[in-house]
N, C-alpha and C positions, 0 to 999 in steps of 0.2 A: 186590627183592633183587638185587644184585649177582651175573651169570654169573660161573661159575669157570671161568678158562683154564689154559692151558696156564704163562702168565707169571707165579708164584709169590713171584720175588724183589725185594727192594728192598720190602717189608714195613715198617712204622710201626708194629704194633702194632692189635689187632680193634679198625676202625672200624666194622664192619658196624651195623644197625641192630638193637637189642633188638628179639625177637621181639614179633610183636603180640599182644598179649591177647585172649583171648574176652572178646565181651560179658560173660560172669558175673564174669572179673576185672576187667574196664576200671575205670579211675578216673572216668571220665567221668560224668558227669550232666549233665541238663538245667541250664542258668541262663535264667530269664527276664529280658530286658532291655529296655529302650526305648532310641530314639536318642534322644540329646542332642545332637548337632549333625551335620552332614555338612561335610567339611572338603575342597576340591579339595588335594590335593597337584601335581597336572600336567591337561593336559587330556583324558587317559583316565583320569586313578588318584584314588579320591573312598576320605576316610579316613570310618569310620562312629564317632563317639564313641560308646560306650555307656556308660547308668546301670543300676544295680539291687542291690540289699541284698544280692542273694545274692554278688554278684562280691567281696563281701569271703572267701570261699571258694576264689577263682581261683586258679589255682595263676602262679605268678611265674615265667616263666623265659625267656620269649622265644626268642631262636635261629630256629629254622623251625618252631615248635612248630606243628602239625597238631590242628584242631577241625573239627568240622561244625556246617554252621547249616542250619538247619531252617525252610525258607519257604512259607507257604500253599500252597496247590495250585496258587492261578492267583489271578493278581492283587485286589486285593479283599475277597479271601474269608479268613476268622480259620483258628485253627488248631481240632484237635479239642479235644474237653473234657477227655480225659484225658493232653494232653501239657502236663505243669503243674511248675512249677520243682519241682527236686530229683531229679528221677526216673534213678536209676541206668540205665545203655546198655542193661542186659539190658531192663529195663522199656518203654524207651521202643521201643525194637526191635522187643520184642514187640504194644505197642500198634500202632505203624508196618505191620506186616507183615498183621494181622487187618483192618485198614481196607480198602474198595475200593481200585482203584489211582488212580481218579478223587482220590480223598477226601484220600491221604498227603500229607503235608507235603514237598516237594523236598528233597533233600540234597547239600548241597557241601558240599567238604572248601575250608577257608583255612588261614590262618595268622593268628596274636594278634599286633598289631599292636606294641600295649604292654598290660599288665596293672597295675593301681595298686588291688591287692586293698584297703591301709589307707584309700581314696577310694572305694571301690564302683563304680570305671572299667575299660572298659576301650574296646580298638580295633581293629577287623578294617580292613584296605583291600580296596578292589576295584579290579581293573581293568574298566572299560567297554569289554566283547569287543562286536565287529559283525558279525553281527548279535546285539541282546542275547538270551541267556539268564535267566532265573528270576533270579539273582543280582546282574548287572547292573542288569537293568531297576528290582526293588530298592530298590538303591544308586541308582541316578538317579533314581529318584520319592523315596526318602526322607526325611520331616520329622520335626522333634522331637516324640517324642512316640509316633513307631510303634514296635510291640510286636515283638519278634525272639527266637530261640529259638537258643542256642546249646549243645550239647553238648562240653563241656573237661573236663579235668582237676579235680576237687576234691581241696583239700590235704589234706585228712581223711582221703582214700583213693590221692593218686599215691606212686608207688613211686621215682619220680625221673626217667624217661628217657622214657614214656608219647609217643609221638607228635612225638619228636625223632629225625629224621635225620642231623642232622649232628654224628658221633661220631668226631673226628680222631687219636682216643688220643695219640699222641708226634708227630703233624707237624705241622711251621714252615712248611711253606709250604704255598701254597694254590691250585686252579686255582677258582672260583667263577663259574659261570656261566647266565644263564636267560634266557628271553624276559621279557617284562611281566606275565606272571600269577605270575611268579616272583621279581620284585621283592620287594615283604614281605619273604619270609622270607629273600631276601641282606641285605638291609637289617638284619635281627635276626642275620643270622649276623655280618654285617661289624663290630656293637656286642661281639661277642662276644671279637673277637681282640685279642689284646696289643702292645704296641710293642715286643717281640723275633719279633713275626711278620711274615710277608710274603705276599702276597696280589695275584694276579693275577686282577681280577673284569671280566667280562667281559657287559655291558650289551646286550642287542637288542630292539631296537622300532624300530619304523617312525617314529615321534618321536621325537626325540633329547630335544624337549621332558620326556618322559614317564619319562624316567632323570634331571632333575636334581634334583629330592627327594632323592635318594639319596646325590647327592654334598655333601651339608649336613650328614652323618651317619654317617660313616665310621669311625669308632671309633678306638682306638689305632694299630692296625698301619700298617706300611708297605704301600701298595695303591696299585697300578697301574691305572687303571681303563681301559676300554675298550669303547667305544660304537658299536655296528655296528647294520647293516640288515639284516635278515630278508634270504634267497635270492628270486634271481627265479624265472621259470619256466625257466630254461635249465640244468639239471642241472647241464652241463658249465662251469657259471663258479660255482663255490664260493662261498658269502658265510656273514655270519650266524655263527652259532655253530662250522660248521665248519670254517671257513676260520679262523677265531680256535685252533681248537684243533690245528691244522695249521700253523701260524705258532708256537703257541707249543712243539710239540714237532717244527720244527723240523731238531733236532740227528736225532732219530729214539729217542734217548732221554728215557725221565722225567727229570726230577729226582730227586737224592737226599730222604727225606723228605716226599716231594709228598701231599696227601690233594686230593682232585676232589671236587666237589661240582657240578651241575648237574642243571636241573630248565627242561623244555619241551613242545611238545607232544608224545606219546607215541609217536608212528610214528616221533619223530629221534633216541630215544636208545639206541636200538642199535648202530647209527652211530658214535655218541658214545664210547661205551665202548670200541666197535670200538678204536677210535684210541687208546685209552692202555693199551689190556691187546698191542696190538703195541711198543709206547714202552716196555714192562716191567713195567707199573705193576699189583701184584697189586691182584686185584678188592676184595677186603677194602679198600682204599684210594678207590676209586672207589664214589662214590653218584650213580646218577643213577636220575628221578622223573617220570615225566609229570606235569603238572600239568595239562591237559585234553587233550582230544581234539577232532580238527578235525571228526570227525562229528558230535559231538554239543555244541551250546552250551552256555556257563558261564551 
């Protein structure tokens, strides 16, 4: 959640994120899937097609919508007997927790690629982090055909907002920013915006390769795009995301209107914020999200 500062004004209207639900309310349940295909979108980011009867269930909405999947223990090996499509968050939690720690099924959090509930599809991407994690590794071994456990929203039980960050209430323009594990869900947010908005997205990977997916799919609005390289080791030469949000503010002011959105590894977004809650920009405006951590792999 967004720190409260000192800087209050120049307000859009509560973009903050809907509180999160306890498991007993979650919308979520289990859907069992299999891939249907593995698609390269760039040479780290591999799209996983999924099939399965349940996904006509899925809830539709895209954006940066937030799921967990749910992956063996260690390569190989199936899941337990009682993580079985349908199983409400509280259930499967509860199964989860009771198991060895050997035994659990790993948990990442992604983002829904596309969802096509009247087709029984749907679409997680990965990025291939180095060295891989459980998720990765995955997605690069993956053939049609393997079994995969995701935890989403069912439409029978979401309430509408379920695992959606990006809530701009009244703002036209946009600051949109992430590293590569963050891709997705800009990608879902950028479909999202209108051709009376305006959108400053701000792209970082070490490929430049690895961001042109992205620009094929850009939705309505007017957007600026902007493709930088990750920081070296020398502190004192700025690159990367911060050096982008430093250029774009500038004036030393926000803009009027502006709602922020970015999402990177977790130790930089403090930082991050740093700089738009001095620009003026109340927190309620500003979302920013770790999407992994550099200790621990994806």
């Amino acid at each position: 959640m967004p720190t409260m500062t000192a800087h209050r004004a120049r307000g859009v209207g509560d973009s903050s994120p809907a509180p999160r639900p306890a498991p007993a309310a979650s919308p979520n349940r289990l859907f069992e899937v299999r891939v249907d295909a593995v698609e390269r979108l760039a040479p780290q980011m591999l799209r996983l097609h999924l099939v399965g009867a349940s996904l006509e269930r899925l809830v539709d909405r895209e954006l940066d919508q937030r799921i967990k999947i749910l992956l063996p223990a260690s390569p190989g090996q199936g899941y337990p007997a009682e993580f079985i499509d349908g199983l409400s968050e509280r259930q499967w939690r509860r199964a989860w927790r009771a198991l060895d720690p050997q035994q659990r099924p790993v948990l990442r959090t992604y983002t829904v690629a596309h969802a096509r509930p009247a087709q029984q599809r749907a679409a997680v991407d990965v990025f291939l982090h180095s060295p891989a994690g459980p998720a990765s590794h995955f997605a690069a071994h993956a053939h049609p055909g393997d079994r995969l456990l995701m935890s989403a929203p069912d439409a029978r039980d979401d309430g509408g907002h379920h695992g959606i960050q990006f809530r701009p209430g009244l703002a036209n323009r946009f600051w949109i920013a992430g590293d590569e594990a963050a891709f997705p869900a800009i990608a879902g947010v950028l479909r999202s915006l209108t051709a009376d908005q305006q959108a400053q997205v701000v792209l970082e990977c070490a490929d430049p390769r690895d961001a042109g997916w992205i620009l094929a799919d850009l939705g309505a609005a007017a957007v600026d795009v902007r493709i930088v390289t990750p920081a070296g080791s020398d502190p004192t030469s700025p690159a990367g995301l911060e050096a982008a949000a430093d250029s774009f503010l500038r004036s030393g002011q926000a803009p009027e209107g502006l709602y922020v959105w970015m999402a990177a590894e977790t130790s930089r977004l403090a930082g991050l914020k740093r700089r738009f809650a001095r620009a003026g920009l109340s927190a309620d405006n500003v979302h920013g999200q770790g999407y992994w951590t550099r200790r621990s792999a994806r």
